[in-house]
C-alpha positions, 0 to 999 in steps of 0.5 A: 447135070449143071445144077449139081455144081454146087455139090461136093463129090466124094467116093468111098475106096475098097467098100466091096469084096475083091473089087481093089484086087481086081482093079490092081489097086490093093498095093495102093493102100499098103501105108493104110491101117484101118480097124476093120480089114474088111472095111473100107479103106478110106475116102477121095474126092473127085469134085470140089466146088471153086478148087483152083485145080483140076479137082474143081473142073465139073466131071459128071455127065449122064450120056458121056465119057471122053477119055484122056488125050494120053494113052491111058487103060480107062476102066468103068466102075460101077456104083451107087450114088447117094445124093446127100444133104451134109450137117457140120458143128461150130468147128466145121466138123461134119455131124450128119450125113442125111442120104436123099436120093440114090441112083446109078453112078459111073465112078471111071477111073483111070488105071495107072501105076504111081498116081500120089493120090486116088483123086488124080485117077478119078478126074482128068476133065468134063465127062470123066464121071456118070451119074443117072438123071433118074435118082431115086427117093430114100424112105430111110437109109437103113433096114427096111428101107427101100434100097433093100429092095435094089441090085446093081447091074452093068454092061458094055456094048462094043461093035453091036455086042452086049456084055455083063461088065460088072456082077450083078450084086444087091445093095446090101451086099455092100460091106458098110452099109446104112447106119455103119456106113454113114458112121464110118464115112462122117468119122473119115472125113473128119479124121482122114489125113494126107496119108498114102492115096488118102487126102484130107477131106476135112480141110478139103470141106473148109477150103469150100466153105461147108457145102452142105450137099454132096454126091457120095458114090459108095464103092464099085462092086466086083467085075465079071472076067470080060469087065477085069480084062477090057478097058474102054475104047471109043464107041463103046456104050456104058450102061449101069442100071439100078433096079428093084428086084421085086419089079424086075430079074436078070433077064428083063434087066438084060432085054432093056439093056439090048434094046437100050429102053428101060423101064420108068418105075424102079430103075435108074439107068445110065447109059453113056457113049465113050468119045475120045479127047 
């Protein structure tokens, strides 16, 4: 994970149906106006390379969490990751955002009333994020690329028990995704301001004189009832797994997930033990 300390890390907030209600987070963005009520609300960092502050503490691991000393719900976010490469103008205005590479992501979050920014629920130390170090290459990032072939799946073991956490959903079922995506997420962090939970991720890219790689995970899709109402404790095991549905199905991706063995071709699978702070 360590050479991915150059990267800047940024996520995308409320890009999947229901997942900001189920969260508890809808209210957060009430000072918020965005064109499209069902689009994304807007953007957040959680890593920025040599940031003075806790923004710059590394937070990616591919087989742990730890959770924050203060007693505290922590709740897994399953995601996609896109490694990216980032083009700027003269100005320091992003002008493309080229998807490399996509793999599982494990965007936990803190869950607590009154935080100021979405950032300070994001990153609370070292092993507070997961990323798959199995990624996967993009062909091309739009229609008829290779991640209309992919889902998204997660789980939870806890005292020997295997559970569904979040639904398993394709990738297209995202609400922006491929060239609407990119378009939306270059003009936000160009535009975006300090405004509600949203920070302006602009400056942010300056201040880190234009790191031309990020980590972008793009949305954390629905909970199932169990993954709503079950926060994590020590002990339990994270598992986020991408897949191509031609390979694989539900149940072969549930049997990999209780055996913790999965396949090399076609997934990228993340699996991390929770160990308190």
């Amino acid at each position: 994970m360590a050479h991915y300390k150059e990267y800047v890390g940024f996520g995308v907030a409320g890009n999947f149906a229901l997942h900001l209600e189920q969260a508890g987070e809808s209210a957060d963005f009430k000072e918020v106006i965005t064109d499209d009520p069902n689009g994304p609300k807007g953007i957040f960092p959680f890593y920025i390379p040599n940031r003075s502050d806790f923004l710059g503490i590394y937070p990616l691991s591919n087989d742990t969490i730890v959770l924050p000393p203060e007693l505290c719900n922590v709740q897994i976010e399953p995601e996609v990751a896109l490694i990216c490469d980032l083009k700027y103008d003269t100005l320091g205005n992003i002008t493309h955002i080229i998807p490399k590479f996509f793999g599982a992501y494990n965007d936990c979050s803190l869950r607590i009333e009154g935080a100021p920014k979405i950032s300070h629920k994001k990153n609370w130390g070292e092993c507070s994020k997961g990323l798959s170090k199995t990624l996967i290459p993009i062909d091309h990032f739009g229609r008829g690329g290779v991640m209309d072939r992919y889902r998204i799946a997660s789980f939870l073991r806890r005292e020997g028990m295997l559970m569904r956490y979040g639904e398993d959903v394709e990738l297209t079922g995202y609400s922006y995704f491929y060239e609407k995506l990119i378009e939306w997420m270059s003009n936000q962090i160009n535009t975006q301001t300090s405004v509600g939970p949203l920070e302006p991720i602009n400056e942010y890219l300056k201040e880190a004189n234009l790191p031309k790689q990020a980590i972008i995970s793009i949305g954390a899709t629905r909970y199932t009832h169990f993954g709503e109402t079950n926060f994590l404790q020590e002990n339990d095991e994270i598992i986020v797994v991408v897949y191509d549905n031609t390979k694989y199905c539900t149940n072969p991706i549930l049997s990999m997930a209780n055996r913790n063995a999965f396949e090399s071709e076609g997934i990228s699978a993340l699996v991390q033990k929770v160990i308190h702070g």
